[in-house]
Rosetta silent file (secondary structure, phi, psi, omega in degrees, C-alpha in Angstrom):
SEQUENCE: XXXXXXXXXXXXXXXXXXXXXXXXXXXXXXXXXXXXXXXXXXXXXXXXXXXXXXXXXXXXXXXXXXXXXXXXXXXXXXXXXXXXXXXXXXXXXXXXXXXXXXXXXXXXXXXXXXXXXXXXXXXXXXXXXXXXXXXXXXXXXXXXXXXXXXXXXXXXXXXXXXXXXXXXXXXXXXXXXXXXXXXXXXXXXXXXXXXXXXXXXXXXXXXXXXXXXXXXXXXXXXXXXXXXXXXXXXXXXXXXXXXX
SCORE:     score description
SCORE:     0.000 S_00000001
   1 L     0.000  -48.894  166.271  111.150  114.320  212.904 S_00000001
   2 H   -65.256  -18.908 -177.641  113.530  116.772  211.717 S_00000001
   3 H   -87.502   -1.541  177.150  115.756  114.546  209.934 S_00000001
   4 H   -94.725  -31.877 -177.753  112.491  112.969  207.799 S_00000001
   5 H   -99.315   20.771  158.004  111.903  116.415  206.671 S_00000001
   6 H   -70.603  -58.596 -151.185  115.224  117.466  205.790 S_00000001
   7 H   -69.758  -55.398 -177.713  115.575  113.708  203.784 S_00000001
   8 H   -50.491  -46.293 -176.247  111.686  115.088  202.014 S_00000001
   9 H   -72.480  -45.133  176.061  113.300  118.230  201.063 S_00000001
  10 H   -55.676  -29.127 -159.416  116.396  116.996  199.890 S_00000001
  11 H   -97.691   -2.732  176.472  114.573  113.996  197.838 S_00000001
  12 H   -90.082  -58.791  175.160  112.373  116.908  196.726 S_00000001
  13 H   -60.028  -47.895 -168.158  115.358  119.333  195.260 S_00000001
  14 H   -48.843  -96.765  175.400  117.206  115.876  194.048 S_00000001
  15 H    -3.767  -65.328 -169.161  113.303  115.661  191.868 S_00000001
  16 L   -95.116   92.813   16.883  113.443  119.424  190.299 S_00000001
  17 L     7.308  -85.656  166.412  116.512  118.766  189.574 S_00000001
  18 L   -64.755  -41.549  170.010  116.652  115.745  187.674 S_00000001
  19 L   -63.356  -55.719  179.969  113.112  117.043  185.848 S_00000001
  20 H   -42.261  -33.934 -150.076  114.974  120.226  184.737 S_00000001
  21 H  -101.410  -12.659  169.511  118.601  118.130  183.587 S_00000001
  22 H   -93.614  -48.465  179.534  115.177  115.930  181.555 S_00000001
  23 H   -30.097  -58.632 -158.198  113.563  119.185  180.280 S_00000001
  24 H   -76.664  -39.216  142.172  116.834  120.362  178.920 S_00000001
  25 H   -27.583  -79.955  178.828  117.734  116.960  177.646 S_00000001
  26 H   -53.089  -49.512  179.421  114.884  116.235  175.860 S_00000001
  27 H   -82.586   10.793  151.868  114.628  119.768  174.293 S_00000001
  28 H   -74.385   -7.451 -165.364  118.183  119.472  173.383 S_00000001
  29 H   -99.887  -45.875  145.240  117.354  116.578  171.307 S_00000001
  30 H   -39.414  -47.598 -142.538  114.158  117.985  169.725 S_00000001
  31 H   -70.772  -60.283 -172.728  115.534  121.113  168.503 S_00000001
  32 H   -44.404  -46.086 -147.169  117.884  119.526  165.876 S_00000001
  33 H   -80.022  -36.382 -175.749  114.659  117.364  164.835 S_00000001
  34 H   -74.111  -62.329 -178.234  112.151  120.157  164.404 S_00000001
  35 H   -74.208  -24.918  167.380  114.069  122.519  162.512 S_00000001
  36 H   -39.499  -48.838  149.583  115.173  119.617  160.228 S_00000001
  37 H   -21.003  -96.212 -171.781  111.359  119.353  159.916 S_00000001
  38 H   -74.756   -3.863  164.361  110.675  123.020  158.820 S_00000001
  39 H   -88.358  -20.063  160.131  113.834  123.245  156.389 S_00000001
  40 H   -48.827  -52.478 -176.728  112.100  120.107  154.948 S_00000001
  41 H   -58.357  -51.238 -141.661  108.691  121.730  154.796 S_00000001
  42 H   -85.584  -52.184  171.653  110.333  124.743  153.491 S_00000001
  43 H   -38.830  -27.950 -163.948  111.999  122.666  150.433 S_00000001
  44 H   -79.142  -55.716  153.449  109.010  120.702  149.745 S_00000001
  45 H    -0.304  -76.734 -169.432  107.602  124.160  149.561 S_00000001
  46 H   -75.187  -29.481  170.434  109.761  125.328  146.860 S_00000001
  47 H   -84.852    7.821  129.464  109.715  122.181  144.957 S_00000001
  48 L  -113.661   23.447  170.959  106.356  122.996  144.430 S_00000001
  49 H   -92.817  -27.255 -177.701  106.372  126.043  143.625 S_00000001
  50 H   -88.058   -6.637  164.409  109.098  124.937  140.859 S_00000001
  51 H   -62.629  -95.225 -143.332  107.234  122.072  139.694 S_00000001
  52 H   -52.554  -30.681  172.512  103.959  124.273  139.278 S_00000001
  53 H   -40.727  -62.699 -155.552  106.460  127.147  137.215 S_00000001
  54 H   -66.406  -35.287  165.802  107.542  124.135  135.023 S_00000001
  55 H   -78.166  -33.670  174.786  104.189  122.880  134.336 S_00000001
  56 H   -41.297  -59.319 -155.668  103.092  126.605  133.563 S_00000001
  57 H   -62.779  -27.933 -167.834  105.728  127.062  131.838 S_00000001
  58 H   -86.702  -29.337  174.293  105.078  123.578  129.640 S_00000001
  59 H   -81.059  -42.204 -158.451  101.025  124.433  129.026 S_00000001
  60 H   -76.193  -49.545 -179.609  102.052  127.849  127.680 S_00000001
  61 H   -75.709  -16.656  144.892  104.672  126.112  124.855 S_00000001
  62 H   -52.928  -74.439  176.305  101.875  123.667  124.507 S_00000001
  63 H   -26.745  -72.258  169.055   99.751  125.967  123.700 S_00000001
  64 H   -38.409  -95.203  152.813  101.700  127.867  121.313 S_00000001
  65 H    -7.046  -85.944 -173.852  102.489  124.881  119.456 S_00000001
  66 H   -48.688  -24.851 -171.276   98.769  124.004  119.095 S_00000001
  67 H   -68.511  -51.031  168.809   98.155  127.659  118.141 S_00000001
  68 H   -61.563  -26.001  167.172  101.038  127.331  115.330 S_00000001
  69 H   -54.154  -46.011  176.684   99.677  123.798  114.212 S_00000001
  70 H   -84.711  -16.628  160.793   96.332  125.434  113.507 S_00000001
  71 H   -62.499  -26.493 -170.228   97.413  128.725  111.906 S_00000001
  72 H   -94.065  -34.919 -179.348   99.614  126.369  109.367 S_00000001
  73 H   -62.774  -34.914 -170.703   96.002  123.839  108.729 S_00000001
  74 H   -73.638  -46.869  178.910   94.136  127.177  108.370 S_00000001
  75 H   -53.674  -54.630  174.780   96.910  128.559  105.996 S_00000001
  76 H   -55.472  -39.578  170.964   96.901  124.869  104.117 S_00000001
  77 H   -58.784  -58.305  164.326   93.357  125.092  103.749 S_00000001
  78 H   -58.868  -24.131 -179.805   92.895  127.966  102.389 S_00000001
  79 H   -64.726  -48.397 -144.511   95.946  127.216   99.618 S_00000001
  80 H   -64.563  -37.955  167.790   94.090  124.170   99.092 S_00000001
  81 H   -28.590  -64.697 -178.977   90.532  126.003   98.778 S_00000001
  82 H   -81.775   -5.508  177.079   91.971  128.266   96.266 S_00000001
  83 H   -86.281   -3.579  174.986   93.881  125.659   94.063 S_00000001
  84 H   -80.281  -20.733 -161.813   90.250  124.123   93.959 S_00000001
  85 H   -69.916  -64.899 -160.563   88.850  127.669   92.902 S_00000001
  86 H   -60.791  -43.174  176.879   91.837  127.743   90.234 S_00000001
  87 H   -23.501  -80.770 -167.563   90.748  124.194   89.072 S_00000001
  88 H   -68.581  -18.191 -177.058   87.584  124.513   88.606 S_00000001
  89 H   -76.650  -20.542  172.337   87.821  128.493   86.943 S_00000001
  90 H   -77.375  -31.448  179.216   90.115  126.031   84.497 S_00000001
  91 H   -69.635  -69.691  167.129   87.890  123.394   84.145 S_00000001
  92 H   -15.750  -59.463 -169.898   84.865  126.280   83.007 S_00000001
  93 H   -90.743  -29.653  172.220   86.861  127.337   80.782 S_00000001
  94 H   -60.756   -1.153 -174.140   87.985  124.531   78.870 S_00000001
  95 H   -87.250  -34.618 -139.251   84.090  123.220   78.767 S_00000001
  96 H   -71.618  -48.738 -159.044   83.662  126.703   77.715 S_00000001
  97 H   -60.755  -50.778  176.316   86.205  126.083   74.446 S_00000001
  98 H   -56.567  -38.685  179.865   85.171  122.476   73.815 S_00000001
  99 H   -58.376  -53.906  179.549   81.131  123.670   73.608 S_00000001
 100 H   -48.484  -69.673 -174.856   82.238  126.491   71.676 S_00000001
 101 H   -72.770   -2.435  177.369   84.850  123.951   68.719 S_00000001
 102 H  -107.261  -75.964 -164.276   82.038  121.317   68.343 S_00000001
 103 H    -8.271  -64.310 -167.032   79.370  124.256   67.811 S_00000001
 104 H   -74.317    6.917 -162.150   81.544  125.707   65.640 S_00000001
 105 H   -95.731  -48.414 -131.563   82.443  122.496   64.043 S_00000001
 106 H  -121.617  -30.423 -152.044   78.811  121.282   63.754 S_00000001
 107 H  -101.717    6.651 -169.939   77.673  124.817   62.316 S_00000001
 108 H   -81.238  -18.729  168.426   80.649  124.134   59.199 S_00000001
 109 H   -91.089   31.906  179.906   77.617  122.411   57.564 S_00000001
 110 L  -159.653  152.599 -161.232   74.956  124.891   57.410 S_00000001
 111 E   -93.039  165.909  151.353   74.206  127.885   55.260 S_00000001
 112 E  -105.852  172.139 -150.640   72.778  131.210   56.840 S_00000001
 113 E  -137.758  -61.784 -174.755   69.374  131.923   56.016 S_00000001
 114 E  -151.297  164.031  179.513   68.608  135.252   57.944 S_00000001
 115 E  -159.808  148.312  179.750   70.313  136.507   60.557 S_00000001
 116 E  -139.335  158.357  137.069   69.168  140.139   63.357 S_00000001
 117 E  -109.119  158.931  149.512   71.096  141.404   66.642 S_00000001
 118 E  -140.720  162.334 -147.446   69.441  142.709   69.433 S_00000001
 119 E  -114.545  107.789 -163.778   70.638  144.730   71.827 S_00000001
 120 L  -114.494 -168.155 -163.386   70.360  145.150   75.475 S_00000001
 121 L  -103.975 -164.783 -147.402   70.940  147.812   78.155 S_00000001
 122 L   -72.690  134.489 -179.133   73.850  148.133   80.648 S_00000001
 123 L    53.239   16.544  138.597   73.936  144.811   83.012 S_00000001
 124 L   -80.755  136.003 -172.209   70.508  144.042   81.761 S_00000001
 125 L  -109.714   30.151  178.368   69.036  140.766   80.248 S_00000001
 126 L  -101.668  177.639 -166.136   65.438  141.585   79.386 S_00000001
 127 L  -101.564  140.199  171.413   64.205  141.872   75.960 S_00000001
 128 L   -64.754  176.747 -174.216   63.201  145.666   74.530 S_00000001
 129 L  -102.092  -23.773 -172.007   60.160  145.884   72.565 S_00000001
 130 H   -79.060  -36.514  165.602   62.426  146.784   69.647 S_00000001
 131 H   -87.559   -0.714 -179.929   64.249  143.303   70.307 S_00000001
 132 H  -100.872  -22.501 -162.231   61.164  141.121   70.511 S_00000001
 133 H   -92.233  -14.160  177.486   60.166  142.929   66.945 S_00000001
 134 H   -48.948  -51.147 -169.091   63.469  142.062   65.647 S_00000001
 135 H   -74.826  -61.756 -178.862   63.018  138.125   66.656 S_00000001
 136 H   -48.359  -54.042  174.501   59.653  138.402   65.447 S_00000001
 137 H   -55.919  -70.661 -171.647   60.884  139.335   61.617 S_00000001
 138 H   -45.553  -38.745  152.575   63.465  136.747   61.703 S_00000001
 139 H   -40.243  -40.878  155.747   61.120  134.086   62.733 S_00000001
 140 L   -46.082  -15.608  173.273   58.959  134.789   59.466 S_00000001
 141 L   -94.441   -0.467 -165.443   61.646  133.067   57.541 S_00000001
 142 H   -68.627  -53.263 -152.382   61.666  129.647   59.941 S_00000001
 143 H   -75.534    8.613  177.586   58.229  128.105   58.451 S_00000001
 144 H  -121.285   16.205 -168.953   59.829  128.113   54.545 S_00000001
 145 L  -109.756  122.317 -171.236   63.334  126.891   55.871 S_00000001
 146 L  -107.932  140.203  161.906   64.011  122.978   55.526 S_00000001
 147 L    63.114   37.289  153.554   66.478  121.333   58.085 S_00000001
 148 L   -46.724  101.704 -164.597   66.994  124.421   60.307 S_00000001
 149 L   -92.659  165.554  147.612   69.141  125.492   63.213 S_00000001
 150 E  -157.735  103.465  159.312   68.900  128.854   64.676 S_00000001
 151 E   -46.605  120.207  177.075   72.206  129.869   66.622 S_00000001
 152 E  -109.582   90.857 -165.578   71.863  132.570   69.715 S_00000001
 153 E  -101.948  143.139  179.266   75.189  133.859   71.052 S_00000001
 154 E  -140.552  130.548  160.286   75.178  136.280   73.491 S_00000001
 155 E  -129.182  174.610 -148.286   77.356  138.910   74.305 S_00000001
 156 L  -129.401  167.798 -170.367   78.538  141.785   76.736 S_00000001
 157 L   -97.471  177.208 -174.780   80.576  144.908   76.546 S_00000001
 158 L   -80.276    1.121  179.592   84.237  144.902   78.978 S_00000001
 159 L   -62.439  133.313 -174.836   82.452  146.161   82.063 S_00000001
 160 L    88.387 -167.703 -157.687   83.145  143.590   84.851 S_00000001
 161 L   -85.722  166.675  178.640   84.399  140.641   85.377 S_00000001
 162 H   -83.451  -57.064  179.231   84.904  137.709   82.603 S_00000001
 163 H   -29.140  -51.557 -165.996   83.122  135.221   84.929 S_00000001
 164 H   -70.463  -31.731  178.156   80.342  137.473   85.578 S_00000001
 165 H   -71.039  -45.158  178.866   80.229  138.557   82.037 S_00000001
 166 H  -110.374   35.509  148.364   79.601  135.507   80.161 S_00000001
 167 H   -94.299  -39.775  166.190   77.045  134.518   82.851 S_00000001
 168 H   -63.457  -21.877  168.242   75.356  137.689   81.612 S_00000001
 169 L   -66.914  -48.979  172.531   76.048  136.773   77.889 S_00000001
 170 H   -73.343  -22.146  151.395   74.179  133.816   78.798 S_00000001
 171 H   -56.504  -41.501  147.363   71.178  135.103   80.261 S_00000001
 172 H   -46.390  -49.441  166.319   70.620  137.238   77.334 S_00000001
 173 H   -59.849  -50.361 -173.836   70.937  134.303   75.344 S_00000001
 174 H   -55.061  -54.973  173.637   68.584  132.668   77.249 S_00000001
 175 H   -80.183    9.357  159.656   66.020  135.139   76.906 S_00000001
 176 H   -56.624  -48.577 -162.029   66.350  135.371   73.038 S_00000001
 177 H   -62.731  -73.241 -171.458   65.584  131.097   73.417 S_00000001
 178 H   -15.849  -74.569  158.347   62.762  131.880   75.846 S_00000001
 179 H   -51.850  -57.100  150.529   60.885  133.872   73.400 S_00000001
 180 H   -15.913  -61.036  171.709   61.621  131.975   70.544 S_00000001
 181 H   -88.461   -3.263   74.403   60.122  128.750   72.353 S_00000001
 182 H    19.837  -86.295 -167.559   57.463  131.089   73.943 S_00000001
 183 L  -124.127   22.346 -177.672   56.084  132.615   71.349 S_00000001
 184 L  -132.791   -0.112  149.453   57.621  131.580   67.982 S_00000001
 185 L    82.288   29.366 -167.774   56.803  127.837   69.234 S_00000001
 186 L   -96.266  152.735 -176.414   60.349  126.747   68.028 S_00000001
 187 L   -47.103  178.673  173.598   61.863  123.848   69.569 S_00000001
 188 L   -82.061  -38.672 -136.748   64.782  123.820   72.314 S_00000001
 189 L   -84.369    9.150 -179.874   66.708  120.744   70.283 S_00000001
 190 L  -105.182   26.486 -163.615   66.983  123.280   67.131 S_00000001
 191 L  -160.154  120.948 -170.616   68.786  126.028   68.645 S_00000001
 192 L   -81.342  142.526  159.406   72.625  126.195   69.584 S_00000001
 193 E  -125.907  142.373  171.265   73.413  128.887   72.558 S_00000001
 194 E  -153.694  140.917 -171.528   76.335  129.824   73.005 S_00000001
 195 E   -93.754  147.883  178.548   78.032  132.911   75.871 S_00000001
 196 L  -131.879  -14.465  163.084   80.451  134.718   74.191 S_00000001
 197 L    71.189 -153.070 -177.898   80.839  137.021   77.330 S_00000001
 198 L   -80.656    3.148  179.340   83.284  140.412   76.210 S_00000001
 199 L   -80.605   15.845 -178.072   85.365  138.020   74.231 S_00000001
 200 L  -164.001   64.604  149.697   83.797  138.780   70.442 S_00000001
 201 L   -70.458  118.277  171.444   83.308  142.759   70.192 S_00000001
 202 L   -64.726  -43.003  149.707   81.640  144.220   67.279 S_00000001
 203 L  -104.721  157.864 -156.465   82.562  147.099   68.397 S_00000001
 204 L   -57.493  151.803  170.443   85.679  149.289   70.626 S_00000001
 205 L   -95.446   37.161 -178.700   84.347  149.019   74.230 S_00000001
 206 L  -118.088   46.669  179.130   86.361  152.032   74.674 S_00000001
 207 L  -130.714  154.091  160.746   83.150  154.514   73.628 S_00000001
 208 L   -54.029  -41.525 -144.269   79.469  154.398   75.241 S_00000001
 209 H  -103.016  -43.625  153.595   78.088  153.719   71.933 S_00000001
 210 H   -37.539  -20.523  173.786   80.696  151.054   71.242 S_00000001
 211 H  -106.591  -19.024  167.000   79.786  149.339   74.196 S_00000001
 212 H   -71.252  -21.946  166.890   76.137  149.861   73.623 S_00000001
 213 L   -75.289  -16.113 -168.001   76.619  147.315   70.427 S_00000001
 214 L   -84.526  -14.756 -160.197   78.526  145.018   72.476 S_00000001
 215 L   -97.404   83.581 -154.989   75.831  144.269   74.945 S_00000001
 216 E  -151.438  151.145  160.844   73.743  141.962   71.901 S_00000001
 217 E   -85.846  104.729  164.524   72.208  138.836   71.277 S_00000001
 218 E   -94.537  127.372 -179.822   73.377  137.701   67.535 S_00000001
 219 E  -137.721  118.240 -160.823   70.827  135.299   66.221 S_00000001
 220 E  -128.534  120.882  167.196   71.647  133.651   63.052 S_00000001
 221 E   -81.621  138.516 -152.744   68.900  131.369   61.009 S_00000001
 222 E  -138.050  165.506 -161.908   70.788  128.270   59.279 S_00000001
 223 E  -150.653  143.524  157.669   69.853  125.682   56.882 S_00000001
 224 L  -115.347  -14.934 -175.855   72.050  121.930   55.749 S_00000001
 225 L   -79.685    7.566  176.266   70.141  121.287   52.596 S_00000001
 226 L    87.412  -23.591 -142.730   71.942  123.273   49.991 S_00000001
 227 H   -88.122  -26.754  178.622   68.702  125.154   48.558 S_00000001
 228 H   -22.455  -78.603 -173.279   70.613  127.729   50.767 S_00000001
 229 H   -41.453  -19.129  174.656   73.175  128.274   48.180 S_00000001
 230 H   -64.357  -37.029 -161.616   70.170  128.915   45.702 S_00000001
 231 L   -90.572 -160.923 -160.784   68.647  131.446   47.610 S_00000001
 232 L   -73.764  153.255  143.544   68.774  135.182   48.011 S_00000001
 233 L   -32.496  149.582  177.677   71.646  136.365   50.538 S_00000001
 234 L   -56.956  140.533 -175.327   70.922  136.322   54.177 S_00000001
 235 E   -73.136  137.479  150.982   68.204  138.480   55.280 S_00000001
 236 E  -116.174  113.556  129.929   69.874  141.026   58.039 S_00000001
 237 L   -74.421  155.195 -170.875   68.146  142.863   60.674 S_00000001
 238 L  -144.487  139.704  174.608   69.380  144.705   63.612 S_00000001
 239 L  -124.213  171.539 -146.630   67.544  146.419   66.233 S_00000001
 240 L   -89.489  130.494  160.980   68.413  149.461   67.529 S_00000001
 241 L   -35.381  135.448 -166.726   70.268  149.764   70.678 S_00000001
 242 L   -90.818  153.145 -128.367   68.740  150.909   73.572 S_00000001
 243 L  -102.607  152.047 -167.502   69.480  154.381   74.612 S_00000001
 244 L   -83.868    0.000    0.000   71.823  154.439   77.758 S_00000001
């Protein structure tokens, strides 16, 4: 009896033994494998943290690039904008010159007959009561006049701009025409307009009162049949400027 439990105890120590010399085994063999493991983990780690840098770094020089692409279309645009500006402020004016040499071209045939200015007041294009009686005298000579014109030119003193100015020449003009076809019943197709803006001062714009002549209507009644040359000199009227 004693010798089966010695041979249990013994075959029992032999056991924790042999589990310990497996314990130590086994976790000698893990260890290597495991930390292999977490220096893996830790690279993979870093190679995405340098990946995600690299893409940062690649949307931000994207960007930038797209920013400078559209700062240079915006720049190009705008050149292009204004060489369209310059065009067309070139175009204006050559229309302006050709309207201007066939007027004057077409007016190389015709006599004057009578002729008034009238005058208006600073950046305004209505007519004075002084300028309606003007138009009104001149108009008394239309219904004895054969083969008649009646030229309206209208011009401004140097304040402002040229653009702006012989848009303002022409609105003057216009409302000489207005009246004319208004209340002197004369046709449109008999009557030349023409803006003369600040380019054809009677007088220096560099006085008030010099610039109060410049801001006029000139309206000159014209004849082609010759009896012109017969008749008296051109009637002149003027009306009086209007007080600033």
């Amino acid at each position: 009896m004693k010798r089966i439990c010695l041979t249990l105890m013994l075959a029992a120590i032999a056991a924790a033994s042999i589990g310990c010399s497996t314990k130590n085994y086994v976790r000698q063999q893990t260890t290597p494998l495991i930390n292999k493991t977490n220096e893996l983990d830790d690279l993979t780690a870093k190679n995405s943290k340098d990946i995600k840098d690299v893409d940062q770094r690649a949307q931000s020089g994207i960007q930038a690039v797209q920013a400078s692409a559209e700062a240079a279309d915006q720049k190009a645009l705008a050149a292009g904008t204004s060489a369209d500006k310059a065009q067309m402020a070139a175009n204006t004016a050559a229309q302006r010159v050709d309207t201007l040499t066939n007027t004057v071209v077409n007016l190389d045939n015709y006599k004057s007959v009578a002729e008034t200015s009238v005058h208006f007041g600073f950046n305004k294009d209505n007519l004075t009561k002084d300028a309606k009686e003007a138009i009104d005298q001149l108009a008394t000579s239309v219904a004895t006049t054969k083969g008649y014109i009646i030229t309206v030119e209208g011009a401004t003193d140097a304040v402002g701009g040229a653009d702006y100015n012989y848009d303002l020449s022409q609105r003057r003009a216009d409302a000489v025409i207005q009246y004319l076809a208004a209340q002197k019943n004369i046709p449109a197709y008999k009557i030349y307009l023409i803006g003369l803006g600040k380019d054809k001062p009677v007088e220096t714009n560099k006085t008030s009162a010099g610039r109060a002549k410049n801001r006029r209507v000139d309206i000159h009644l014209m004849t082609n049949t010759g009896a012109a040359e017969q008749s008296q000199p051109a009637q002149t009227s003027t009306a009086n400027p209007p007080s600033l």
